[in-house]
C-alpha positions, 0 to 999 in steps of 0.5 A: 985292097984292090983298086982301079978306076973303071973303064969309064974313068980310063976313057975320060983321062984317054980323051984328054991326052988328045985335046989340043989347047988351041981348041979352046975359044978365043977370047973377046977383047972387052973395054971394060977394065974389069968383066967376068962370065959365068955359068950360074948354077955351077959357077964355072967361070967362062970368061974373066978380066982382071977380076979381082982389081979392086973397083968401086962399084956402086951396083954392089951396096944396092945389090947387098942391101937389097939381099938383106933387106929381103932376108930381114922383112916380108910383104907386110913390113912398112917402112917409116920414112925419116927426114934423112931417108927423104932428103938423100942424095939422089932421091927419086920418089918425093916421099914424105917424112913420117909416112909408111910405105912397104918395105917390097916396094922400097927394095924394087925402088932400090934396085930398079931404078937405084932410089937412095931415098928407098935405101937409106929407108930401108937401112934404118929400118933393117939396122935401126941406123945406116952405120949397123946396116953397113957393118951388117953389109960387111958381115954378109959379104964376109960371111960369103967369102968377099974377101976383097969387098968394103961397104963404107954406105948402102947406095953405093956413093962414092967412099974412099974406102969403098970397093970390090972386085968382079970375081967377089960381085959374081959370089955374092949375086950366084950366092943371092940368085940360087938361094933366094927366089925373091931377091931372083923375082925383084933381080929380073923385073923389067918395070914395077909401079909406085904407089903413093897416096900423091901419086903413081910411078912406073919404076923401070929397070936401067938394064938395057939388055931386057930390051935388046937381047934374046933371053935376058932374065935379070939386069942390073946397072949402077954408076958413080959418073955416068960415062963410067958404067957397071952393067950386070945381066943374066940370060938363060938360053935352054939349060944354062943361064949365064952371068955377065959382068961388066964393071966401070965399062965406058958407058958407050960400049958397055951393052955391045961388050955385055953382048959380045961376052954373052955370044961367046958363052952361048956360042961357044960353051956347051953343058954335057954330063960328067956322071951320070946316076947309078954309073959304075965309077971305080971297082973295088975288092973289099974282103974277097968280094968285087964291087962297083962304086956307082955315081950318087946323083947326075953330074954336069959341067959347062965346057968348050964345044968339042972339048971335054975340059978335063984336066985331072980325075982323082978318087978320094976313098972314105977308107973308114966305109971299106968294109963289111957289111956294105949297103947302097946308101953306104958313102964310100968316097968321092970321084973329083974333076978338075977343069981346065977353068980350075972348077972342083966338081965331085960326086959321091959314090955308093956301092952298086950291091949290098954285102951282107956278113953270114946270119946265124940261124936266130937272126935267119929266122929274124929275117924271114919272119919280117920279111912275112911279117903278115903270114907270121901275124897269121901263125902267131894268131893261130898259135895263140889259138890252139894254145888256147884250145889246148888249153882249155881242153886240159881243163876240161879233161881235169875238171871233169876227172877232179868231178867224177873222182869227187862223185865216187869219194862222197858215194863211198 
């Protein structure tokens, strides 16, 4: 069988013997010992430092137990706060034991304004104790492939064994951010009020990149010593929305890196088209007849500004599908494009005509009649009726032979 890639694919791999290396942005020098920077919907990474040195990030268990928290109750869960829940270290919101407060306003508490009285509520709630919410922590994160993440609490104070890494952060807030619009609406809220029945509190979110920074859509901020700072932001700026992650960053440069590493992916960085849909791919010859495999679906990718960042084209036929009969909804493989950033990307591929093996005459006429099915309903509806006429006119002609015949016997 007869392959090639088409033009088009010919094109790209041309393009990207003529790109030099030194077209590629320079990286900000950032003080934080570890930061990342990511394009959210396909998770190129645009930046990273050290990401996967394991820090203890305290920003992490509120983000996971919040996730769960979400997953695990709705609007109408209320929580009872225990003796342990209010007398947490940490505790912000002077609640009382015994009473019932929502578990959505806990998760805001949690997450705004890192309220360990709100997360430790929202443990025993969720795991029946704070010792089966951590190991459901754990789980998750494994679930997710954090591979290098252990919980030991779910208010991120400091553990021994407690840590993470920039690069499982990144997974597990893309993970949260794409899949789950409410964990997105609590991630990106500037303020919440707090309602109970001693009193009224505004909750406000320690990110202070919402008030600093064009476009900025979520934040988070979490520490163990208050000079030594995690910051996580989100800011989308046309099509992209980017993810900047700054762990354990001296708290006094820790909003000028996160926006220096933001300047440089909107300033830099660019989202262009790798396939578009119905796009001829690859030509093929499948039992004498020449075929287009077109893209399935649109195809873009995050890059350098003047760079097409291609490093390798490769198609993956799926070998079982090459063959007759062929439809367009036939899946016959995969194109895959790895980036300079080592990102995967494929799109699969479908034929741009149907190949169809010579019909008998049962199944042509088969054919032509579901294609007029409405004039056959008419044909077999008339059919019926001259074969009742015909018939009915038989037994008429019978009827009265059989009488007349009867009429001459009995005058005989």
């Amino acid at each position: 069988m007869f392959k090639k890639f088409s033009s088009f694919v010919l094109l790209i791999l041309i393009c990207l013997m003529s790109i030099p290396v030194s077209a590629l942005p320079t990286d900000p020098l950032i003080e934080a010992p570890s930061a990342m920077l990511l394009e959210l919907k396909r998770g190129q990474i645009l930046y990273s430092k050290n990401p996967n040195e394991p820090l203890h990030v305290a920003a992490a268990s509120k983000l996971m137990a919040a996730l769960i928290a979400l997953e695990k109750t709705d609007n109408n869960t209320m929580v009872t706060a225990s003796k342990d829940a209010v007398n947490a270290k940490e505790a912000m919101l002077d609640m009382t034991v015994g009473e019932k407060y929502s578990a959505d306003s806990l998760i805001y508490a949690s997450m705004l304004n890192n309220s360990n009285d709100a997360t430790i509520a929202l443990a025993e709630a969720v795991g029946g104790s704070v010792e089966n919410f951590v190991k459901l922590m754990n789980d998750y994160a494994a679930s997710i492939n954090m591979t290098n993440t252990v919980f030991v609490n779910p208010t991120g104070e400091y553990g021994e064994k407690q840590r993470t890494t920039a690069n499982d952060l990144a997974k597990l807030l893309r993970h949260a951010l794409t899949t789950n619009i409410e964990f997105d609406m609590v991630f990106s809220s500037q303020a919440k009020p707090w309602f109970d029945e001693e009193k009224t509190l505004v909750l406000t979110n320690l990110n202070e990149m919402f008030w600093s920074y064009e476009g900025v859509d979520g934040g988070k901020v979490g520490y163990n010593d208050p000079k030594y700072q995690s910051v996580i932001t989100t800011v989308s700026r046309g099509q992209q929305r980017l993810l900047c992650l700054l762990l354990d960053s001296p708290a006094n440069s820790m909003y000028t890196d996160s926006m220096k590493l933001l300047d440089h992916g909107f300033n830099n960085f660019r989202i262009s088209i790798l396939a578009s849909k119905d796009q001829p791919m690859v030509d093929l010859n499948i039992e004498g007849h020449d075929i287009s495999l077109v893209a399935g679906t649109d195809l873009y990718y995050t890059h350098p500004i003047g760079v097409n960042y291609i490093q390798e084209t490769k198609f993956e036929p799926l070998e079982s599908a090459h063959k007759i009969p062929l439809y367009k909804n036939t899946l016959m493989g995969t194109i895959k494009f790895t980036l300079t950033d080592s990102t995967v990307m494929a799109v699969d591929l479908f034929p741009d005509k149907e190949i169809l093996p010579e019909l008998t005459l049962f199944e042509k006429v088969k054919r032509r009649i579901y294609e007029y099915k409405e004039l056959a309903y008419i044909v077999i509806g008339l059919g019926i009726i001259e074969t009742f006429l015909f018939l009915y006119k038989t037994y008429k002609f019978f009827y009265r032979h059989f009488s007349k015949s009867k009429k001459k016997a009995q005058h005989d």
